[in-house]
N, C-alpha and C positions, 0 to 999 in steps of 0.2 A: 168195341171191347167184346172178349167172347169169353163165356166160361165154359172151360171142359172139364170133364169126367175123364182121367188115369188111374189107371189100374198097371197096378208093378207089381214084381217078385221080388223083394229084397235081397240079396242074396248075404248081405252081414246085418242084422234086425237086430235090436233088440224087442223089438213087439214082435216079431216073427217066434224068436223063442218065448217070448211071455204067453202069448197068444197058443203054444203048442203042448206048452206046460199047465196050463191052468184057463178053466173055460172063460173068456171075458173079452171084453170089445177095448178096444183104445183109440182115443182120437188126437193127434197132435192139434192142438192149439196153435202154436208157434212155433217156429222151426228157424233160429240165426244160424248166422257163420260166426264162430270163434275169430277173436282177433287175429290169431296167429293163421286163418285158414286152413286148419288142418282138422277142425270138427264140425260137430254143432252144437248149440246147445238147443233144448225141445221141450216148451211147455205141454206136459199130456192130462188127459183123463183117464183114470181106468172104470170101468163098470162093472162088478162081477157079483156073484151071491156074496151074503153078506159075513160070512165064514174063511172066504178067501183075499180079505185084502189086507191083513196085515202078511200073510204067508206071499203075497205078492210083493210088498214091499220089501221084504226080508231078500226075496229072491234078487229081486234090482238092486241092494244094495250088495250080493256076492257075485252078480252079474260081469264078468270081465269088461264086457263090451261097453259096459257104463261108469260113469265117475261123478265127484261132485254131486250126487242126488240130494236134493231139498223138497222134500213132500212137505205141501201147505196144510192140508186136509188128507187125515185118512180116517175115512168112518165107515159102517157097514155096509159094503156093495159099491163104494167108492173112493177111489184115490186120485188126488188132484197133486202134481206137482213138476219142479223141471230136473232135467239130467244132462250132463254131457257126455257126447260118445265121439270116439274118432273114426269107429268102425263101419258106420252106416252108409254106404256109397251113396246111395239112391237120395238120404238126405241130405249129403253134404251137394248132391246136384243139384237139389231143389234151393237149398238154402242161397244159392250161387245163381239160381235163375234168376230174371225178371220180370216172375211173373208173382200173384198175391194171391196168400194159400188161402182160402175160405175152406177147407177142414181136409182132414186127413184121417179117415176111420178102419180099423185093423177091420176084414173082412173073416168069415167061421174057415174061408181055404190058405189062409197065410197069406193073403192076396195084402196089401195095402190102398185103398180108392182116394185117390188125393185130386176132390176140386179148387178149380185158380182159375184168377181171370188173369188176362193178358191179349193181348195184340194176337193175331193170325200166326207173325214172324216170331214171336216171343213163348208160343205154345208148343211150334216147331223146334225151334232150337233147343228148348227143355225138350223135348221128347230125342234130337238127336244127340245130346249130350249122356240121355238116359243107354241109349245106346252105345255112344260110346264108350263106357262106362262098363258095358255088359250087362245092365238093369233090364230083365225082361219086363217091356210094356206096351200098352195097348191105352189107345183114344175109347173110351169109351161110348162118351156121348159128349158131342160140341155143339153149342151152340150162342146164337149173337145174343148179348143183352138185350130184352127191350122194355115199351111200358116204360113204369117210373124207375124202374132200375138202370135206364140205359143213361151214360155218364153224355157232357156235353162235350162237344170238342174241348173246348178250352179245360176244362174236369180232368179230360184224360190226357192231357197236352201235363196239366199242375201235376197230377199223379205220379205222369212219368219220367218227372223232370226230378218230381222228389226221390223219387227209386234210385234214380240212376247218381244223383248227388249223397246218397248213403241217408236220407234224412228216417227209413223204417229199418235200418238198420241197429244191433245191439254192441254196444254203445252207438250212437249215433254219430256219423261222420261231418251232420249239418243242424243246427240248432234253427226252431220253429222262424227264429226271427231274420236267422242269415239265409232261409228260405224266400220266405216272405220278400228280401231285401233282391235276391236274386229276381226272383219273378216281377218285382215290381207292383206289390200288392199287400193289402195290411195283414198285420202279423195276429189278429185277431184269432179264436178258435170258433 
């Protein structure tokens, strides 16, 4: 398994406008596919002085690009919550990849750096889908898990079996136990 480092241009953002209007960092959390396939939905953080987060909120909530917005937490210098957009190329490529986003942080040049582990072929493919796509982007930095982070065969074999049967999916397409039943293994957590 390897984790990379990407870095994109977004080219329909809403962090790219957030980020242009108002000084502050954003980090997606989670990033689904809409049932319908045609968005995504994106659990974020925002980080900013503590003056500007309800003025950020206000802004996402007349944001065309966004809908549906549910803010869990907004308190001073911080806002936690999810949104849907249909507009985001770049995430709705991510959301559709195969690979598991370990964080997603808005950069001070509009850059978006989005690390994910995945397979060698599974890094590629998200990166030529980014392309095809027209998402300007670049490998930043790859490399192989090791140490205690590095998964077992069979680890990444379960992983990938759950990805692909929809089981980290929103709503889920396979339940913990019809998992389990698949692989042939208990359904314990």
């Amino acid at each position: 398994m390897l984790e990379a480092v990407i870095s994109i241009i977004p080219p329909h953002s809403w962090i790219r406008r957030v980020t242009s209007e108002f000084p502050s960092i954003i980090r997606v959390l989670d990033c689904r596919s809409l049932p319908d396939g045609e968005g995504v939905q994106e659990l974020f953080e925002v980080t900013c002085t503590a003056d500007l987060s309800e003025k950020i909120v206000d802004y996402l909530r007349q944001d065309s690009y966004v809908y549906d917005i549910d803010i869990v937490k907004a308190e001073q210098g911080r806002v936690i919550g999810s949104l849907k957009t249909h507009k985001c190329t770049a995430c709705k490529t991510f959301a559709g990849a195969n690979c598991f986003l370990v964080s997603a942080t808005s950069k001070p040049d509009g850059k978006l750096e989005w690390t994910v582990l995945g397979s060698d072929t599974m890094v590629k493919s998200l990166m030529h889908e980014l392309e095809d796509e027209r998402v300007t982007g670049e490998v930043v930095r790859i490399s192989k898990l090791r140490g205690g982070e590095e998964l077992t065969a069979r680890q990444e074999n379960i992983l990938q079996i759950a990805l692909e049967k929809g089981y980290f999916e929103f709503p889920k397409r396979i339940t913990l136990r019809q998992l389990a039943k698949v692989l042939d293994i208990s359904p314990r957590r």
